[in-house]
Steps between C-alpha positions, in 0.01 A plus 500: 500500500432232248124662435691831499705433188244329319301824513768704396678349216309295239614141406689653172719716698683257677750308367409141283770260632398307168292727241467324156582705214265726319493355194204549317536916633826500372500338190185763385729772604782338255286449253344862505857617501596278210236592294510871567870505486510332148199662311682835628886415395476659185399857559830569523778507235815354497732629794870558377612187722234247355663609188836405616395205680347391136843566376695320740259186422631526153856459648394231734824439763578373852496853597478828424722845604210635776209171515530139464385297238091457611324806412669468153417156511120545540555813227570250208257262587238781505636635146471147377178369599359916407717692332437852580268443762511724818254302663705170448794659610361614817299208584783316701551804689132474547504143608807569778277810648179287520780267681543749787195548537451127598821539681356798740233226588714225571705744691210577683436155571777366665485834718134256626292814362167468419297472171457823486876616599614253204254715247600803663869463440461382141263768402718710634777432286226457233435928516855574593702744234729209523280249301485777262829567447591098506288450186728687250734218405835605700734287756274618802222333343691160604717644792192631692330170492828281518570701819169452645483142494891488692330695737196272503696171571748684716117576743441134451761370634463705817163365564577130409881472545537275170847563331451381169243838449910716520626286258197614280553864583849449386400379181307720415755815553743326304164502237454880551901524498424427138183795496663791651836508745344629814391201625886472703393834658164375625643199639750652680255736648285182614776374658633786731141523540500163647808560671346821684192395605466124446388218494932440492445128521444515086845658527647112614294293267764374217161532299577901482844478393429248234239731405768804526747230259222493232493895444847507543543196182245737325717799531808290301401554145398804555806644682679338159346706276553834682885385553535492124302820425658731748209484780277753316228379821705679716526829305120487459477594872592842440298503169187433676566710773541792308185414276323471868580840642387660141201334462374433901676707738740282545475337899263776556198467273608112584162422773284762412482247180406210726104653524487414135670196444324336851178657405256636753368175618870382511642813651269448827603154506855577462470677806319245679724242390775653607360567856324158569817317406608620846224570656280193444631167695402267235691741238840542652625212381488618166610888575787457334355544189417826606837548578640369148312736388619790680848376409490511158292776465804708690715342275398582177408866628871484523573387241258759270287197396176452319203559801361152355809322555347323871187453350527108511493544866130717514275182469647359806452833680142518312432129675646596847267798475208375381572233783517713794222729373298219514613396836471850694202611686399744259218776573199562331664803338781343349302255340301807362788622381625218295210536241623782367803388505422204304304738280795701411694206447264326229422833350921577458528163325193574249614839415880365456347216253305682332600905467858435492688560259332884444392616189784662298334835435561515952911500444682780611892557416735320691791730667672262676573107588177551725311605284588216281404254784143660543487485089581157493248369796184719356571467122748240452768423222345635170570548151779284487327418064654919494880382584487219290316647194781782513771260505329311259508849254882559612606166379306583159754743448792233484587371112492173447820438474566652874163305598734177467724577785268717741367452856284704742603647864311620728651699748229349788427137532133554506490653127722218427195303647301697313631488177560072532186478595291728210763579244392140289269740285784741394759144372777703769797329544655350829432732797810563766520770811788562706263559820508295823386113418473548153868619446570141639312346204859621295536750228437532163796323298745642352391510115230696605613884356157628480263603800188619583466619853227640679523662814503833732525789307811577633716229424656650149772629676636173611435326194741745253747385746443065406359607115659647205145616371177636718191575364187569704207376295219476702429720801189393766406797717169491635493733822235238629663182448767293684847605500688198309174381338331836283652735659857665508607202245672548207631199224854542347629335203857435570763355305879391565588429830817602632548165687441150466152451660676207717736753614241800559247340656670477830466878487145531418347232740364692783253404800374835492190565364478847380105646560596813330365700779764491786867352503703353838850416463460264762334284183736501238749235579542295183622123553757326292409212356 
């Protein structure tokens, strides 16, 4: 029997009780990642949130309306150190994807897989659409890789029972508590995982519920904030929902998105994964990952959430497939079939890297919030220097004497963004937008009588009812440009609001974010601060 089995399944395939890690294998991968990634961050312009986030750095607080305070954070210090850079901005959320990419490894690792299962699982998540979504600066650049190292020291404590690793894990959500505010969600989905399939003797380690304290402490603050600003978190549920169905299907289009975010390497291994953490004896231990993972994803289907919102969870599924592809008695023809597999793999990470974003002469007109999507992932943001420059010309029109008491608003926070961020060369006064996390920042004060505001082309009517004068001076229309940005966008001169701006703020803050192409009442519910 003994001769039998060493005939039929080579030394590799079996399980390493005690595999070192691949270090010099991963590290190359990191570093070819790294390099790539970075060299590559700039082919892109600024995306409407970066803008924000550079904003919000500008405003630097405890928290925000819809984030914490790290991705605005690591926005200033980028501005500071290069001003204007999009490179420098990105570079952190560079640095946190090369992260999990070491992560999927060590994941890997403690699963006892072999060299090559460690470099499997963290190229893997090297050519995922994941790793190329991660590196626009955005709070899933941290959350993903946050999340994948609670999941990592969650696996190690299964295989070496040491508490202090859950005490980790709960510092670190109460870190990501401060990135992005799912990370309650994924630990709650951990733990019924835990609860349904084990192992339930973490469940009666004090280490757990210590861990459980320090999210909880994290949450305090937070909670604070939203008490005193009428919870606009929880009205951003429908907000985002609604913005899901337009611009994915809603829970329908939600998996059929997985393929691309996974990529194809990490598609098959998502399925392996999945299967070997119940098939595979020295994986079931650790199949409630899986689990977690089928938890969440349920839930924020539910919910009408992003389809990236359980990506911190893929490089543990990545690891427990590479793992038990590794470890089953594969035939000659599935090895065959991995080349290609690999192939189209490397060759979707080359052409992302280095086609995308499209030529502009390639853009078609967008009909619809879909068609936005699909303009925004092939072409990206552009021509933001157009919105600004025709701000610039409306403000031009002002006399000096109504220059002294003017401000800008933006009806959407990203040309708020925009306009902060490139408006230096026009000497534009202070910039303000009632819309979601930048209606927070506070409005313009009352001695301002004078505005220039830019926004949709159809916002005139509501401004004669908060001005005593409404000019349209400028007018941006260009049927292949981006709703909001050149096209459909129209700047008013207005003078002598009808309110105090302390008083009619509260009715021009909104968390909807109007794409000009579709409308859901389901998104309009305005907060009072």
């Amino acid at each position: 029997m003994t001769a039998v089995v060493a005939v039929r399944t080579a030394p590799e395939d079996l399980p390493d009780t005690d595999p070192s890690f691949a270090l010099r294998g991963v590290a190359l991968i990191a570093s070819i990642a790294a390099i790539a990634l970075t060299v590559t961050a700039g082919r892109y312009e600024f995306f409407g949130d970066e803008l924000y986030f550079l904003s919000a750095g500008r405003r630097l607080d405890y928290t925000y309306a819809d984030q914490g305070v790290v991705v605005p954070l690591f926005a200033w210090i980028a501005d500071q150190l290069a001003p204007g850079s999009v490179t420098a901005l990105r570079f952190p959320a560079v640095v946190m994807c090369v992260g999990a990419i070491v992560v999927a490894a060590l994941i890997a690792y403690e699963l006892r897989g072999s060299h090559r299962a460690q470099m499997l699982a963290a190229a893997t998540y090297a050519m995922s659409g994941l790793a190329a979504n991660q590196v626009v600066l955005s709070t899933f650049s941290f959350d993903a890789t946050l999340t994948a190292v609670i999941t990592w020291l969650f696996i190690r404590w299964v295989r070496t029972r040491q508490d202090w690793l859950i005490v980790v894990a709960g510092l670190v959500a109460a870190v990501d508590m401060q990135v992005k505010w799912m990370i309650p969600i994924v630990w709650a989905c951990l733990g019924l995982a835990v609860v349904l399939c084990g192992p339930r003797e973490m469940l009666r380690r004090p280490a757990l519920w210590a861990a459980t304290g320090i999210l909880a402490a994290s949450l305090v603050p937070i909670l604070y904030w939203q008490s005193q600003h009428n919870w606009p978190q929880l009205a951003m549920g429908a907000v985002i929902g609604a913005e899901q169905d337009a611009t994915g299907y809603g829970p329908v289009g939600f998996l059929p998105q997985w393929p691309i975010l996974a990529g194809v390497m990490g598609t098959l291994l998502l399925a392996v994964g999945m299967w070997a953490a119940f098939k595979q004896e020295s994986l079931r231990p650790y199949r409630f990952i899986a689990v977690a993972l089928v938890i969440m994803t349920a839930f924020v289907m539910l919910t009408h959430g992003r389809p990236y919102y359980p990506g911190g969870l893929f490089p543990a599924v990545f690891a427990l497939g590479a793992v038990g592809l590794w470890q089953y008695d594969r035939k000659r023809w599935m090895n065959r079939a991995l080349v290609p597999i690999a192939g189209l793999s490397v060759l979707a990470v080359i052409v992302t890297l280095t086609v995308v974003p499209l030529s502009p002469s390639w853009r078609t007109e967008a009909r619809d919030a879909i068609d936005l999507g699909l303009r925004a992932a092939f072409f990206g943001n552009t021509n933001w220097s157009s919105l600004v420059a025709a701000v610039g010309t409306g403000y031009d029109t002002l006399t000096p004497e109504e220059k002294t008491n003017a401000v800008v608003v933006a009806q959407g926070y990203p040309q708020a963004g925009a306009i902060e961020q490139f408006g230096g060369q026009y000497d534009l006064p202070a910039t303000y937008s009632p819309s979601r996390g930048f209606g927070f920042f506070g409005p313009p004060p009352d001695s301002a009588t004078t505005v220039i505001y830019v926004g949709l082309d159809t916002a005139e009517d509501d401004l004669r009812t908060r001005f005593a004068q409404v000019e349209r001076v400028v007018h941006l229309d260009d049927p292949m440009g981006i709703p909001g940005i050149d096209r459909m966008v129209a700047v008013w001169r207005c003078t002598g609001p009808k309110q105090p701006w302390s008083t009619m703020w509260d009715s021009m803050t909104t968390l909807y974010f109007d794409l000009g192409l579709w409308h859901d009442p389901r998104a309009t519910t305005r907060p009072t601060h």
